[in-house]
Structure formats: C-alpha cells, structure tokens
ChimeraX commands (.cxc) that place a marker at each C-alpha (Angstrom):
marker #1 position 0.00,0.00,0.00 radius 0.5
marker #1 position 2.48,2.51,0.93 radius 0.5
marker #1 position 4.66,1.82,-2.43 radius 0.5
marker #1 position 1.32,2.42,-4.04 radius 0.5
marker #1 position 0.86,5.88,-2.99 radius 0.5
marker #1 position 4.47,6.64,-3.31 radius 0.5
marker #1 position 3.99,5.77,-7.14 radius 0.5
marker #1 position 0.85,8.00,-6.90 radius 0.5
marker #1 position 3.08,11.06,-5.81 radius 0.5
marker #1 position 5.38,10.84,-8.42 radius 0.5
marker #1 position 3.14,10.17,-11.07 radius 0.5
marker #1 position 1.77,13.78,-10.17 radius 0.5
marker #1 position 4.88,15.34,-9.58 radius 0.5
marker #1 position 6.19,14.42,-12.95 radius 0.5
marker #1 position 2.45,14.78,-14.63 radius 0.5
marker #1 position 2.63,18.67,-12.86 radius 0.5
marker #1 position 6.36,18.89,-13.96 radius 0.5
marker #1 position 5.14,17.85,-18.02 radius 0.5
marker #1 position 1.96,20.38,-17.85 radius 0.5
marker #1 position 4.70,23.44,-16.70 radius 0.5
marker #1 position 7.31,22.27,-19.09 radius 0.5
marker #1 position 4.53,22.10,-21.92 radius 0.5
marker #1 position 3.53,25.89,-20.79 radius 0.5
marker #1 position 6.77,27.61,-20.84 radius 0.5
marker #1 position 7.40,25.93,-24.46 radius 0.5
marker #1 position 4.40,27.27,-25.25 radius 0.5
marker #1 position 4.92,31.18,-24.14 radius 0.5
marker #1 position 8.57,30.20,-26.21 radius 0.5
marker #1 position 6.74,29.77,-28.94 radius 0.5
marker #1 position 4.27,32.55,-28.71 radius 0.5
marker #1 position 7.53,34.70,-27.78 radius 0.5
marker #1 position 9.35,33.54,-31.12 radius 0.5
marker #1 position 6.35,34.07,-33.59 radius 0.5
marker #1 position 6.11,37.33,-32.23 radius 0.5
marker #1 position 9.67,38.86,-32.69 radius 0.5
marker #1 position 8.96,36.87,-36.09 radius 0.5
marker #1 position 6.50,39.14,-36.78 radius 0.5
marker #1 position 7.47,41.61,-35.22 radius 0.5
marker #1 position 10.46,41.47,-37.98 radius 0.5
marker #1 position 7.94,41.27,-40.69 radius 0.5
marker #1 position 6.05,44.51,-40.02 radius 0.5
marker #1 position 9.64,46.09,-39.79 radius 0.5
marker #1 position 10.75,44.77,-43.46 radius 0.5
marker #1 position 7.22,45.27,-44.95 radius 0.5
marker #1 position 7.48,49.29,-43.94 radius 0.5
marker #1 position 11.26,49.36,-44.89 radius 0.5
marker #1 position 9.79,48.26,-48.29 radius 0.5
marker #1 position 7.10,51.00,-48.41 radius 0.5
marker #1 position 9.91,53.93,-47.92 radius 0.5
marker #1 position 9.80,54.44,-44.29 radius 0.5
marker #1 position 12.72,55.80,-42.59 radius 0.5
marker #1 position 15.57,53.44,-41.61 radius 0.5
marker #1 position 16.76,55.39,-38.49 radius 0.5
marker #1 position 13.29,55.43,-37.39 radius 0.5
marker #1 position 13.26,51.40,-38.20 radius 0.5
marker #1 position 15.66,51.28,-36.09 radius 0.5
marker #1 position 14.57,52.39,-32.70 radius 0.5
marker #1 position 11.81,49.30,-33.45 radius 0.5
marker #1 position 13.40,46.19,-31.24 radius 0.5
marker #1 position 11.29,43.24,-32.05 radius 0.5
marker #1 position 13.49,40.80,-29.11 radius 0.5
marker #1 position 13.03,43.72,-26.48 radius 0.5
marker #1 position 8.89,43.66,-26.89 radius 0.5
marker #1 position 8.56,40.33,-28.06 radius 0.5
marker #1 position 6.96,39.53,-24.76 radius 0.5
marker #1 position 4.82,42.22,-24.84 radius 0.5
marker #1 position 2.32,41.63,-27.87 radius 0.5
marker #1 position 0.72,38.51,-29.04 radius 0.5
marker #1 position 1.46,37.32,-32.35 radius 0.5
marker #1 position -2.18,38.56,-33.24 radius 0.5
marker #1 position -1.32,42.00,-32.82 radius 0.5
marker #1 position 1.90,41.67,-35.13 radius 0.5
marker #1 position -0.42,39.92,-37.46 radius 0.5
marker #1 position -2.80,43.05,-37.30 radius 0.5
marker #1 position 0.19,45.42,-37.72 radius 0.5
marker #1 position 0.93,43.34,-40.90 radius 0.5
marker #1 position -2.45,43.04,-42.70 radius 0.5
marker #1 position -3.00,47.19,-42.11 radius 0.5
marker #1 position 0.71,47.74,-43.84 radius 0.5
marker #1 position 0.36,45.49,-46.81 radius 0.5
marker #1 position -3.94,47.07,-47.03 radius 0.5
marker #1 position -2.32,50.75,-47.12 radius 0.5
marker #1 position 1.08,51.31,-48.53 radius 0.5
marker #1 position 1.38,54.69,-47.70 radius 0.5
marker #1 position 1.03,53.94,-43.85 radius 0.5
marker #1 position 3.70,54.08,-41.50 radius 0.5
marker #1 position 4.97,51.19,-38.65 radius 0.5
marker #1 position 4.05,53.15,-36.07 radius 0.5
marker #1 position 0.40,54.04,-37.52 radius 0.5
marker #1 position -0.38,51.01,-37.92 radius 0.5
marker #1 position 0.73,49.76,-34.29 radius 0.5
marker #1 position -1.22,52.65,-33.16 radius 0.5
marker #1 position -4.25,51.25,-35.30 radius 0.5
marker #1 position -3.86,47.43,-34.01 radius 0.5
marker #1 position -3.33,48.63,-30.54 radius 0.5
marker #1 position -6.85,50.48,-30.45 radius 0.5
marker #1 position -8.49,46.93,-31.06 radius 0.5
marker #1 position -5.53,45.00,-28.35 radius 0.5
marker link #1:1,2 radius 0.2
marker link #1:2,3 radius 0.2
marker link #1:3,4 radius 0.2
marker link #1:4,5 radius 0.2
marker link #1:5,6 radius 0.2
marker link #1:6,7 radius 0.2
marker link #1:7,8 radius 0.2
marker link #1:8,9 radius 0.2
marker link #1:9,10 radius 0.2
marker link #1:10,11 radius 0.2
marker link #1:11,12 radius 0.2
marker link #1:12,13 radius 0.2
marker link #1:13,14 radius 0.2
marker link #1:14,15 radius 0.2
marker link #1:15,16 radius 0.2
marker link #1:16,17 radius 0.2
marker link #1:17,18 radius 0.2
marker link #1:18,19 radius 0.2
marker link #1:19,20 radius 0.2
marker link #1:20,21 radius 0.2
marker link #1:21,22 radius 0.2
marker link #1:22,23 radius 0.2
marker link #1:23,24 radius 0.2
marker link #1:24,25 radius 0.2
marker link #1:25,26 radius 0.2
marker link #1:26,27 radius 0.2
marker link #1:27,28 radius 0.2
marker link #1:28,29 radius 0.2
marker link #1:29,30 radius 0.2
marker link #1:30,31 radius 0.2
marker link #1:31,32 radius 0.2
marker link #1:32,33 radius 0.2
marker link #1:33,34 radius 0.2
marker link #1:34,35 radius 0.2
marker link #1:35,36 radius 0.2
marker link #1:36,37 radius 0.2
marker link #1:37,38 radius 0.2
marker link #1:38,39 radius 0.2
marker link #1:39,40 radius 0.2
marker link #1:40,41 radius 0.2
marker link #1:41,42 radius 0.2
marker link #1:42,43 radius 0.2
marker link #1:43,44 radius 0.2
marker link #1:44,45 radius 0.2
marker link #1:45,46 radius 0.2
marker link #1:46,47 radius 0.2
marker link #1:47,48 radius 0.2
marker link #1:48,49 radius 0.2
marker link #1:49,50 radius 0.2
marker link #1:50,51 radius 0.2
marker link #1:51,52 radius 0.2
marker link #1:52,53 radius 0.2
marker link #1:53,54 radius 0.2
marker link #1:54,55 radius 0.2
marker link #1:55,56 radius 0.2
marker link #1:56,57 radius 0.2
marker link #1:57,58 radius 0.2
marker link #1:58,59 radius 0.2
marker link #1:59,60 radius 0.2
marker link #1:60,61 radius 0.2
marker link #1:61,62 radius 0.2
marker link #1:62,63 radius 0.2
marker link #1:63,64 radius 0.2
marker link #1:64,65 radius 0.2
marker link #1:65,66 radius 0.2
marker link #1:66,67 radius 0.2
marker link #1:67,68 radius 0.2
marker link #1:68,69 radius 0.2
marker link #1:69,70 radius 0.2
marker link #1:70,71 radius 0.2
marker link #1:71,72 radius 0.2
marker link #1:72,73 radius 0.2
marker link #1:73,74 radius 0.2
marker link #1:74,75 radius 0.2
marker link #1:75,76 radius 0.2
marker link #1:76,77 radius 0.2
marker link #1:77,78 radius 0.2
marker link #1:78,79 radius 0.2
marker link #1:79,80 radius 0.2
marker link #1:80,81 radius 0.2
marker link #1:81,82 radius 0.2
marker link #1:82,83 radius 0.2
marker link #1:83,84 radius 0.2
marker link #1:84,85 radius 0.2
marker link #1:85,86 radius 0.2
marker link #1:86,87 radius 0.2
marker link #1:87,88 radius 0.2
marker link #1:88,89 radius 0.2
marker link #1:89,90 radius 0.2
marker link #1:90,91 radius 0.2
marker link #1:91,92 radius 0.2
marker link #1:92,93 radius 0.2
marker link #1:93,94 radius 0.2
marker link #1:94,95 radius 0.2
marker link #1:95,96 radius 0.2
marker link #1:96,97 radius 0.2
marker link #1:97,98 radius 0.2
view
C-alpha cells in the first residue's frame, strides 16, 4: 500500500512537472512568432519607404513579450492594405483593437 501511494506522488509530480514544461514551451513559442513578426512589419514598412533610423529604434526581441502574435499579425495586414502607412500608424491602429 504505501509503495502504491508513493507511485501516486510521483506520477503527479512528474504529470505537474510535463503540464509546466509544456507551458513555458508554449509562451517560447508565442515569444518567437512574435519577434517573427514583429520582424515582418519592420521589413514590410522598410519596403514602403519608411525611414531606416526610425526602423531602427523598433526592437522586435526587447517587446517580443509584450504583444501577441495577433497583434503583429494586425500590424501586418493594415501595412500590406495601405502602402502609404507608417509602422508606427499602424501599431497605433492594431493597438486600439488590443
């Protein structure tokens, strides 16, 4: 009985340990899509014209944390539906609807 219910333990300890390992990967992941898109929206506006010094100053592994891949996506779709908008215009746009 009491080998039992030491094999119960574990098999929640390591069951809890797999559900936290499977979360972290998961925020990687979310993490790493976002600085990818992040890097996107950067190189789509470069394309339109926009200013490379003011490129620049955008640092897509500093706030990669801080948006959701969703709102890179958004940023995205509102440069490549408007040429003539800028980076930040359209982060200002997506960010309204965050």
């Amino acid at each position: 009985m009491l080998i039992k219910r030491a094999f119960s333990g574990v098999v929640v300890v390591v069951g809890l340990a797999a559900v936290g390992s499977v979360h972290a990967q998961g925020a990687l992941a979310e993490e790493i899509w976002s600085a990818s898109f992040c890097q996107q929206a950067v190189s789509l506006a470069k394309q339109h014209g926009e200013s490379p010094e003011t490129l620049n100053q955008v640092d897509c592994q500093g706030m990669q944390s801080s948006y959701q891949p969703s709102y890179w996506q958004c940023v995205i779709a509102a440069l490549k539906a408007d040429v003539h908008l800028e980076l930040d215009a359209a982060r200002q746009k997506c960010l309204a609807g965050y």
